[in-house]
C-alpha positions as CSV (number, residue, x, y, z in Angstrom):
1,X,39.5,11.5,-21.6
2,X,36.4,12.8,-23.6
3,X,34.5,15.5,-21.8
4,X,30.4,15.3,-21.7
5,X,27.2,17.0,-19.8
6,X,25.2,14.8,-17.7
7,X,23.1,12.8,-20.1
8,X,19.9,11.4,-18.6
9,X,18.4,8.0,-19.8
10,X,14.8,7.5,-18.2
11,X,13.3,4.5,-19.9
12,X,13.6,6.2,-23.2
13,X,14.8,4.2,-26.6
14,X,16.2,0.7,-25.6
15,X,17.1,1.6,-22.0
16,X,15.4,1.6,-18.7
17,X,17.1,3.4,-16.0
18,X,19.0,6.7,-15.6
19,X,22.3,8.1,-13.5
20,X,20.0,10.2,-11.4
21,X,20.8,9.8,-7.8
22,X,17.9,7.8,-6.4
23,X,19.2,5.1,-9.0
24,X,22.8,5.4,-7.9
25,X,25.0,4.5,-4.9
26,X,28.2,4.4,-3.6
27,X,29.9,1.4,-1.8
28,X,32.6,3.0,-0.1
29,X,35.3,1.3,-2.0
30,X,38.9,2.9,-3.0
31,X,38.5,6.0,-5.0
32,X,35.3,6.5,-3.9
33,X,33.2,6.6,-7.1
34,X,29.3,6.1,-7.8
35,X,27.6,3.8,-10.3
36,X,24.1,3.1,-11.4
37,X,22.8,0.2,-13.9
38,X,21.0,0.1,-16.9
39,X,18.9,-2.6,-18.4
40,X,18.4,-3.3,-21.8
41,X,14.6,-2.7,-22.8
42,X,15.5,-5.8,-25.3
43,X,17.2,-8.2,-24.3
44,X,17.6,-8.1,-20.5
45,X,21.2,-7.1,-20.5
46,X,22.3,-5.3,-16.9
47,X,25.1,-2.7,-17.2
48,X,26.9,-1.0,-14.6
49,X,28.2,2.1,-15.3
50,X,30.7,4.4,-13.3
51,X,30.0,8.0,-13.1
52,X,32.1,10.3,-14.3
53,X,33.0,13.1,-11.7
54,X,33.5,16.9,-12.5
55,X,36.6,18.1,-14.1
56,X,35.8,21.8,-14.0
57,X,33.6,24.4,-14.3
58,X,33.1,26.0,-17.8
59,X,34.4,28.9,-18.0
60,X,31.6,30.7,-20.3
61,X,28.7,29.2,-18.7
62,X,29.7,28.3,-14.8
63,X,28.1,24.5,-15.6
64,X,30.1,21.5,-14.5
65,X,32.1,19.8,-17.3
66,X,32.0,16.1,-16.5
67,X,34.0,13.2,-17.7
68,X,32.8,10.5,-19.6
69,X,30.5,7.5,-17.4
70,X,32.5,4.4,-17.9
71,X,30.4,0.8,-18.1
72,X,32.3,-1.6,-15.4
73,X,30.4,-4.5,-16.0
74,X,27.5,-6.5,-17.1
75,X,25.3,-9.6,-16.9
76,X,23.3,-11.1,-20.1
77,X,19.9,-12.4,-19.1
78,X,19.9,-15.5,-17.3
79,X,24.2,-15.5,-17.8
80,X,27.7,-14.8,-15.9
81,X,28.7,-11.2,-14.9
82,X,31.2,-10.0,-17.1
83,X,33.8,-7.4,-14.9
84,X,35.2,-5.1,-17.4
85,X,39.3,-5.6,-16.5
86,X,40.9,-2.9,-18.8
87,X,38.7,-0.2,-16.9
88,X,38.5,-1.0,-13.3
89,X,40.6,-1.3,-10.8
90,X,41.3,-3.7,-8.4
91,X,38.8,-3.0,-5.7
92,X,36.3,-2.8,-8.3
93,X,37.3,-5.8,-9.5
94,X,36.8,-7.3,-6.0
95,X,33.7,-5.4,-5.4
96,X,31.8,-6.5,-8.8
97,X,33.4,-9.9,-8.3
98,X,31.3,-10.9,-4.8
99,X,28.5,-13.0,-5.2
100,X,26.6,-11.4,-2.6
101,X,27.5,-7.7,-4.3
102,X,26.2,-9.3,-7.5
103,X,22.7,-10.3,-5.9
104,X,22.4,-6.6,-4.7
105,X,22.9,-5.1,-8.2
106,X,20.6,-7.3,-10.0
107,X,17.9,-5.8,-6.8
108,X,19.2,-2.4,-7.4
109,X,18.8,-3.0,-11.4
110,X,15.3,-4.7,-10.8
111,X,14.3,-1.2,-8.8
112,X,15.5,0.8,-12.0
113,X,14.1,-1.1,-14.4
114,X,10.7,-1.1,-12.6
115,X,10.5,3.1,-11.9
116,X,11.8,3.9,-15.7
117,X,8.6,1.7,-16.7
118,X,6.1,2.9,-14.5
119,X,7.4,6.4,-15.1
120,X,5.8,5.6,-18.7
121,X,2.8,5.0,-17.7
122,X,3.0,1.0,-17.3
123,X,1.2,-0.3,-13.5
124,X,3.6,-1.3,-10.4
125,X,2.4,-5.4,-10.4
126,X,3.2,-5.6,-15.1
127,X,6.3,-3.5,-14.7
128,X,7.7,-5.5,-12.0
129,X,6.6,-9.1,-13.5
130,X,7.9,-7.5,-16.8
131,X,11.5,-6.9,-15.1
132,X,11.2,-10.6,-13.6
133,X,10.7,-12.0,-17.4
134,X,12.9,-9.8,-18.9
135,X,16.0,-10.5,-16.6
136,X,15.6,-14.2,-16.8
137,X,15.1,-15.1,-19.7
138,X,15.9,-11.9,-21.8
139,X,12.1,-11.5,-23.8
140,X,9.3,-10.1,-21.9
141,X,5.7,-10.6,-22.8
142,X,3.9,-8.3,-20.4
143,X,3.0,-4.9,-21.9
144,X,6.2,-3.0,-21.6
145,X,4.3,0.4,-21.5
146,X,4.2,1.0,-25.2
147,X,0.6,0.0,-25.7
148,X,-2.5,3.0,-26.0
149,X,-3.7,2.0,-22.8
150,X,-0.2,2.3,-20.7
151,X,0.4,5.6,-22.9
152,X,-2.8,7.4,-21.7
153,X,-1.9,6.1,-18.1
154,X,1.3,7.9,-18.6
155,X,-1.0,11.3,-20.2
156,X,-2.6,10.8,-16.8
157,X,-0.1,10.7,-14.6
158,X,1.3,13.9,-16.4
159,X,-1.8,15.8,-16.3
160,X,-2.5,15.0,-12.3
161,X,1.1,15.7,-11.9
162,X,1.9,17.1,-8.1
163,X,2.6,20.9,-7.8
164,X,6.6,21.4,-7.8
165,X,6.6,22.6,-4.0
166,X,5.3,19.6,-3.2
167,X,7.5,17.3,-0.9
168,X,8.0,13.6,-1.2
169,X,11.0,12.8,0.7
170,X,11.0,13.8,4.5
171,X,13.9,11.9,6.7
172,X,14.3,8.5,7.2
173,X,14.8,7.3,11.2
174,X,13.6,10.5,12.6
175,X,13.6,9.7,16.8
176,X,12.3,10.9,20.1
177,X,13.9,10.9,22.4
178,X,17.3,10.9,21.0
179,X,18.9,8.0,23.0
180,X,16.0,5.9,21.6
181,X,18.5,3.9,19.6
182,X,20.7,3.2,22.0
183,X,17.8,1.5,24.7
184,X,16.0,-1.6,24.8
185,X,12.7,-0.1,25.0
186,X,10.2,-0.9,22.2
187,X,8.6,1.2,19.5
188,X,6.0,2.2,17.1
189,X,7.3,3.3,13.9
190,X,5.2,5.1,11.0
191,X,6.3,4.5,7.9
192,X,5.1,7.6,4.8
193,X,4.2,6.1,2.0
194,X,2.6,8.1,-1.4
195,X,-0.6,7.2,-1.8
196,X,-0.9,4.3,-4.7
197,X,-4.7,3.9,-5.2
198,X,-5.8,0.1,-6.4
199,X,-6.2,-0.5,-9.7
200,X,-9.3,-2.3,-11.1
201,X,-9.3,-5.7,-12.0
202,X,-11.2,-6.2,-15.0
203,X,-11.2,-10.7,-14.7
204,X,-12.5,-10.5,-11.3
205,X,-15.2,-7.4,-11.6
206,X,-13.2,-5.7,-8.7
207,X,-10.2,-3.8,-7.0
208,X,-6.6,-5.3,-7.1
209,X,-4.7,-6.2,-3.9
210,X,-3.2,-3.1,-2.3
211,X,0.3,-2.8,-3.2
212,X,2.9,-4.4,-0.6
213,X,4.9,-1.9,1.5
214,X,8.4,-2.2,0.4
215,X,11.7,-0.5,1.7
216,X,11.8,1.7,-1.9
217,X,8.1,2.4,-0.8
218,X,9.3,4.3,2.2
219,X,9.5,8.4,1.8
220,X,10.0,8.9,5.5
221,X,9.8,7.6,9.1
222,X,9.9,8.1,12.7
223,X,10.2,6.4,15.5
224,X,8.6,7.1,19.3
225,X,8.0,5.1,22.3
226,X,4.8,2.9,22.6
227,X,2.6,5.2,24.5
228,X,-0.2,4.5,26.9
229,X,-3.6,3.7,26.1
230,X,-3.2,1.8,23.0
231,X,-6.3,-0.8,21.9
232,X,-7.7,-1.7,18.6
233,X,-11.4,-2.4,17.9
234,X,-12.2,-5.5,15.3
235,X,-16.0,-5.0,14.4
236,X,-18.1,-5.7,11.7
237,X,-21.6,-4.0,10.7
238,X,-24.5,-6.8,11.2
239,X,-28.6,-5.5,11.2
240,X,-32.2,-6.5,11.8
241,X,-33.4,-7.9,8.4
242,X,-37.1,-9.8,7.9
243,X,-38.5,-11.7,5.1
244,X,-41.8,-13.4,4.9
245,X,-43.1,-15.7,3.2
246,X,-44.6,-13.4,0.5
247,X,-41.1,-11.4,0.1
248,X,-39.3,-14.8,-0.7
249,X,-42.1,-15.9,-2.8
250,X,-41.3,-12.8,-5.2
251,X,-38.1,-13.3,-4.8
252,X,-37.9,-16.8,-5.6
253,X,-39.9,-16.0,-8.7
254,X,-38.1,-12.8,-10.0
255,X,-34.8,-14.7,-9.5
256,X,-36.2,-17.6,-11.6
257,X,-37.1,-14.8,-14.6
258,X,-33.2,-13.9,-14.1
259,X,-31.8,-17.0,-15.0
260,X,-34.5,-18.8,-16.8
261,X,-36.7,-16.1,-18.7
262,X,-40.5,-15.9,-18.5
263,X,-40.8,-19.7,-19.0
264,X,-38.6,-20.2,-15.7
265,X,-40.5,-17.8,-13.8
266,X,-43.9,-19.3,-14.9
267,X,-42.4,-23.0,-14.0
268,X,-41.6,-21.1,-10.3
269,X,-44.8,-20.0,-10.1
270,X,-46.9,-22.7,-10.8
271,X,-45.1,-25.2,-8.4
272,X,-45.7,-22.3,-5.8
273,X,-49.3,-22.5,-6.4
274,X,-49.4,-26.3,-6.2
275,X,-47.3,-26.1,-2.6
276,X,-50.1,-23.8,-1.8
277,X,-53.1,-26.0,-2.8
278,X,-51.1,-29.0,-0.8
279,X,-51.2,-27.2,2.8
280,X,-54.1,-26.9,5.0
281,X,-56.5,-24.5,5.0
282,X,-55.6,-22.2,7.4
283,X,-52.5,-21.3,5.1
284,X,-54.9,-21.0,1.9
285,X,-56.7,-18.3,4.0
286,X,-53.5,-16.6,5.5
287,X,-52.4,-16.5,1.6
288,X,-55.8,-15.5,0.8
289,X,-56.4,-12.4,3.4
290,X,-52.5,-11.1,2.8
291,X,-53.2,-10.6,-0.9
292,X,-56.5,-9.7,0.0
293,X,-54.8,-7.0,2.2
294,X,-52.0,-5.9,-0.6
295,X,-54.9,-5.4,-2.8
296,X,-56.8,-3.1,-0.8
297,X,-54.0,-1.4,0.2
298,X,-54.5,-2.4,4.0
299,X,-51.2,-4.5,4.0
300,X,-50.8,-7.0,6.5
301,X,-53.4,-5.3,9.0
302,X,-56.4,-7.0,7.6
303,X,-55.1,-10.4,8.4
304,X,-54.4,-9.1,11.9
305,X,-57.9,-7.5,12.4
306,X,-59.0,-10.7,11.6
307,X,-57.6,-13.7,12.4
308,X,-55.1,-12.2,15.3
309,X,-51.9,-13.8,13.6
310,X,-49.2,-11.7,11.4
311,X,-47.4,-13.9,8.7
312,X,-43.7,-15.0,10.4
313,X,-41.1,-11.8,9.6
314,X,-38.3,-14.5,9.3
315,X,-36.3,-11.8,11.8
316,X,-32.7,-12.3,11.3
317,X,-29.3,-10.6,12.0
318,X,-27.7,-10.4,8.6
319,X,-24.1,-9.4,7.8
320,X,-24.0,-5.9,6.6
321,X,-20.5,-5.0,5.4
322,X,-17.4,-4.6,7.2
323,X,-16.0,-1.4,8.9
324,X,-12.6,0.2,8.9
325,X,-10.8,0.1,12.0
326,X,-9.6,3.5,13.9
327,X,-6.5,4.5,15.8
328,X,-5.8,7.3,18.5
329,X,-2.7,8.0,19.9
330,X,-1.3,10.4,22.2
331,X,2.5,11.6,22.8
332,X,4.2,14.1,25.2
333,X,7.4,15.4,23.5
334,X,9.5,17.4,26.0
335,X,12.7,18.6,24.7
336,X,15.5,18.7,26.6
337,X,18.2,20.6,24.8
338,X,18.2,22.5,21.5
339,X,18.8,19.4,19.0
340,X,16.1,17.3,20.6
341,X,14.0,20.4,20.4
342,X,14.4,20.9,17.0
343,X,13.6,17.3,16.2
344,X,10.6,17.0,18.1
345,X,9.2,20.3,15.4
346,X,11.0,18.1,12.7
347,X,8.9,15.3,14.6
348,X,5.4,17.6,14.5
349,X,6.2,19.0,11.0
350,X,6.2,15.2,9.0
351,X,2.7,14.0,10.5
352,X,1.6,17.7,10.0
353,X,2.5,18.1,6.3
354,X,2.2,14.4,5.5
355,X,-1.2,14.1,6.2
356,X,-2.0,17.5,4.1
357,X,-4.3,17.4,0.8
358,X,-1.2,18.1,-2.7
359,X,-2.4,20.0,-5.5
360,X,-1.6,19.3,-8.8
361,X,0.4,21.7,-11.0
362,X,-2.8,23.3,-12.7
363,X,-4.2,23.7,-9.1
364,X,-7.2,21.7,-10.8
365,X,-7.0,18.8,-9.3
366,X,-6.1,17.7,-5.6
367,X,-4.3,14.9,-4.8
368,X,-4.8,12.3,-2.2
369,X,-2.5,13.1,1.2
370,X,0.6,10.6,2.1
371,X,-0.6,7.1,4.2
372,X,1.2,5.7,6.4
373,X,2.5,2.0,7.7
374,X,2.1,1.4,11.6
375,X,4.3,-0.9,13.4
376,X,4.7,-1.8,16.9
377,X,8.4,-3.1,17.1
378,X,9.3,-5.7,20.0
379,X,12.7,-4.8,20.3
380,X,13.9,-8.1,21.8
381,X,14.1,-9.2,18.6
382,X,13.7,-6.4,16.6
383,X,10.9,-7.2,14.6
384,X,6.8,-6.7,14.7
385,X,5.4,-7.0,18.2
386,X,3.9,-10.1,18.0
387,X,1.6,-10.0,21.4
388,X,0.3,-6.6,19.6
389,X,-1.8,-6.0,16.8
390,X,-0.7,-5.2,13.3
391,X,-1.7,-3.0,11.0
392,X,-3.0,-2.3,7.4
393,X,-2.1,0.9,5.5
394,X,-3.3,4.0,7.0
395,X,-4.5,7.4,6.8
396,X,-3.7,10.1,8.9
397,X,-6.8,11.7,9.0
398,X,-6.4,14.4,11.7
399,X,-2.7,16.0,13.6
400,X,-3.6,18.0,16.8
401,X,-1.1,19.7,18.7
402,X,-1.3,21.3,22.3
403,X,1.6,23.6,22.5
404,X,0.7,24.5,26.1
405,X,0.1,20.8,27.7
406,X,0.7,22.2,31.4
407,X,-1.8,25.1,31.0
408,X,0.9,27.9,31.0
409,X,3.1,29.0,28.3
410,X,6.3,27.8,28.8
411,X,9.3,28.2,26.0
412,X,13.7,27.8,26.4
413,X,15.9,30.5,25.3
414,X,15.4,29.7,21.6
415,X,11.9,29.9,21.6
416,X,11.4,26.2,21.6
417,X,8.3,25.1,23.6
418,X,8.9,23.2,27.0
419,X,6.5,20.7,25.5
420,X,4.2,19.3,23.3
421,X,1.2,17.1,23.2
422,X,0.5,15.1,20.0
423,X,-2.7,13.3,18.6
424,X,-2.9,11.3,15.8
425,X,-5.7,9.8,14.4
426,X,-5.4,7.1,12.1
427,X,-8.0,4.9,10.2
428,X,-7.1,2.2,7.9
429,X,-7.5,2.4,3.8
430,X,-9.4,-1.4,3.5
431,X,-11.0,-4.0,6.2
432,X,-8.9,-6.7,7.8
433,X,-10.3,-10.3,6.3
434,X,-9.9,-13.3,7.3
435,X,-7.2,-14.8,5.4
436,X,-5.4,-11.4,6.2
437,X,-4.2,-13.2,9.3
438,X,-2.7,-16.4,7.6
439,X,-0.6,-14.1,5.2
440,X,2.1,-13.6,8.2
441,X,5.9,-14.1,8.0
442,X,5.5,-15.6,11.3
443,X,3.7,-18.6,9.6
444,X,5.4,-20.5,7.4
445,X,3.2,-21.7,5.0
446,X,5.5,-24.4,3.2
447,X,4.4,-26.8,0.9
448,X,4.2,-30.0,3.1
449,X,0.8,-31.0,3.5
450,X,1.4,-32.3,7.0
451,X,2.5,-29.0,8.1
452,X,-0.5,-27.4,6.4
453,X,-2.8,-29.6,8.5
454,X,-1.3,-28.7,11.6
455,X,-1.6,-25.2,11.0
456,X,-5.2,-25.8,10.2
457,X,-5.6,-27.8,13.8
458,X,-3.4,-24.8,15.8
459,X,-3.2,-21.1,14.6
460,X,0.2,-19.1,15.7
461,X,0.5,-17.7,18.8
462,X,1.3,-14.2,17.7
463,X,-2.4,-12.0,18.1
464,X,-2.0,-10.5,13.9
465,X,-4.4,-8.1,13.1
């Protein structure tokens, strides 16, 4: 059997994908071996290659000698799997011949084909829709990251590049107490994420939708009991705002030079002047004395002093913007024994470093900190609360720890602390809207028009955002 080195393939040539092992897996089958898939940058083809495992350790240099990765099977575009009979062996055989193994591959070669691309520079939403094309029907017409534009992205992404200390995977599941998993009680679970700013959407004049939080998304999580004193605040910024009659004459006339030129502005004018010369003659003198008064640089004053009246302020709460919402919560970690205490600083450490600024290699540039995904979890059925609120992406925008909760200091043999008292403050990256609460998997949104009537008439019975 031919002996090779490792030989990495990261969307390079006429490949997307590699045999690193975030791209791999193992499925536990006889003989125990690992594969990872490939996809054709071409034609759409998915191959599934075994990895070859270590023969032995070269003898000059001390590097592993590996042998050769072996392809298993593969799937044209849009076609049948093909399972590769002289190589495999019966497990695999049975393994690559289950429909429901086959569905998983083509996810786990979707994945692959989707990180090679944006490693290249192309966006999240064109590499995936790129994948989608190029798996179906074996063409793809969405820039497949060879354009200028998707090149300097990649030049970017190089450039603003993390320092190499920097950490990006922190454990998955990580609980307090440790019996958590085995109880009935439910949850709040925080999800890391890397930050993903939005990119700008040049049709609309805007930002593009945040990116949805999927399970390859996830870099970390933990899990604690639903603490006390939880509440959300849903507000919205409204003001004091007045406009007379002279502000939204100006404004009528400088809107009318907008879209019609001087001629529309002049038309604006003169039926302003006949609406004038048609009223009685108390408003001709009100008109009169307020320009009267802007001339002489008395303002509205003048027509006080003499007539008594001021010209109606039109006073009005307006709509100012919307506001982000804010979340507090408090914990009490008390280990009991040495594991749970050194989960609870495991606990401490991942809101502590994922909240902190990264710096980029050159020390330049400073990265945005890890967000986070908040969910309350009912645990009668094991899914979001749905008599709590939900929530957007967040930042974690300040850790505080009390090591000395009970006023004394207080530590076991080891040196753990008899407690600790946690606050996290969280505030979400954009402002709930609207139409954020009919975009629920508790609704379902089919395409029956009776059914979309009726959820017009009722709304879910679940609280949302």
């Amino acid at each position: 059997m031919a002996v090779q080195t490792i030989v990495q393939i990261d969307g390079e040539g006429q490949l997307y994908g590699s045999r690193e092992a975030k791209n791999s897996w193992n499925p536990g089958i006889k003989d125990n071996y690992t594969y990872y898939t490939l996809v054709n940058a071409n034609n759409g083809e998915i191959t599934v290659r075994r990895k070859g495992r270590v023969l032995f350790d070269d003898p000059l240099t001390g590097a592993p000698r590996y042998e050769g990765d072996t392809t298993v099977a593969s799937k044209p575009a849009g076609g049948d799997w093909n399972i590769r009979k002289t190589v495999t062996t019966e497990a695999e055989r049975t393994y690559f011949g289950s429909v429901r193994n086959q569905i998983s591959i083509v996810k786990k070669a979707e994945l692959t084909s989707i990180r090679a691309q944006e490693r290249k520079g192309v966006e999240p939403d064109k590499a995936k829709k790129q994948t989608e094309e190029l798996l179906k029907t074996g063409k793809a017409t969405t820039d497949p990251g060879t354009s200028e534009e998707s090149k300097n992205r990649a030049k970017a992404k190089e450039t603003l590049k993390s320092h190499e200390k920097t950490r990006n995977k922190f454990p998955l599941g990580l609980a307090y107490p440790e019996e958590l998993g085995q109880t009935q009680q439910d949850v709040i679970k925080f999800n890391m994420l890397e930050y993903s700013p939005r990119g700008f959407d040049e049709a609309n004049f805007g930002f593009k939708d945040r990116r949805a939080v999927t399970k390859d998304k996830i870099i970390g999580s933990v899990i604690l009991p639903i603490p006390g004193g939880i509440s959300d605040k849903n507000a919205c910024s409204w003001g004091e705002s007045t406009m007379n009659a002279g502000d939204a004459v100006l404004g009528a006339i400088a809107l009318a030079g907008i879209k019609g030129g001087f001629g529309g502005a002049g038309d604006t004018l003169r039926n302003i002047g006949k609406g004038i010369g048609k009223n009685t003659g108390d408003i001709k003198e009100a008109v009169a004395t307020s320009f009267a008064g802007a001339a002489s640089g008395t303002s509205a004053q003048l027509l006080t002093r003499t007539t008594g009246a001021i010209i109606n302020p039109n006073l009005e709460l307006l709509f100012n913007a919307p506001t982000l919402r804010p979340f507090q919560f408090q914990f009490r970690l008390s280990p009991r024994n040495s594991s749970e205490a050194k989960k609870v600083a495991k606990i401490i450490r991942f809101f502590k470093q994922g909240s902190a600024p990264i710096r980029g290699q050159s020390k330049l540039f400073l990265k945005s900190p890890h967000t986070f995904q908040l969910q309350y979890i009912f645990r009668g059925q094991g899914e979001s609360h749905p008599f709590l609120n939900k929530f957007k992406e967040c930042a974690l925008k300040s850790v505080s720890v009390n090591y000395t909760p009970d006023g004394s200091y207080s530590t076991y043999e080891d040196g753990a602390m008899s407690s600790y008292q946690v606050t996290l403050e969280f505030q979400e990256l954009e402002p709930v809207f609207n139409d954020d609460y009919e975009d629920q998997k508790f609704a379902s949104f089919g395409q029956d028009p009776a059914e979309q009537a009726a959820l017009q008439r009722d709304i879910p019975s679940q609280i949302g955002f």
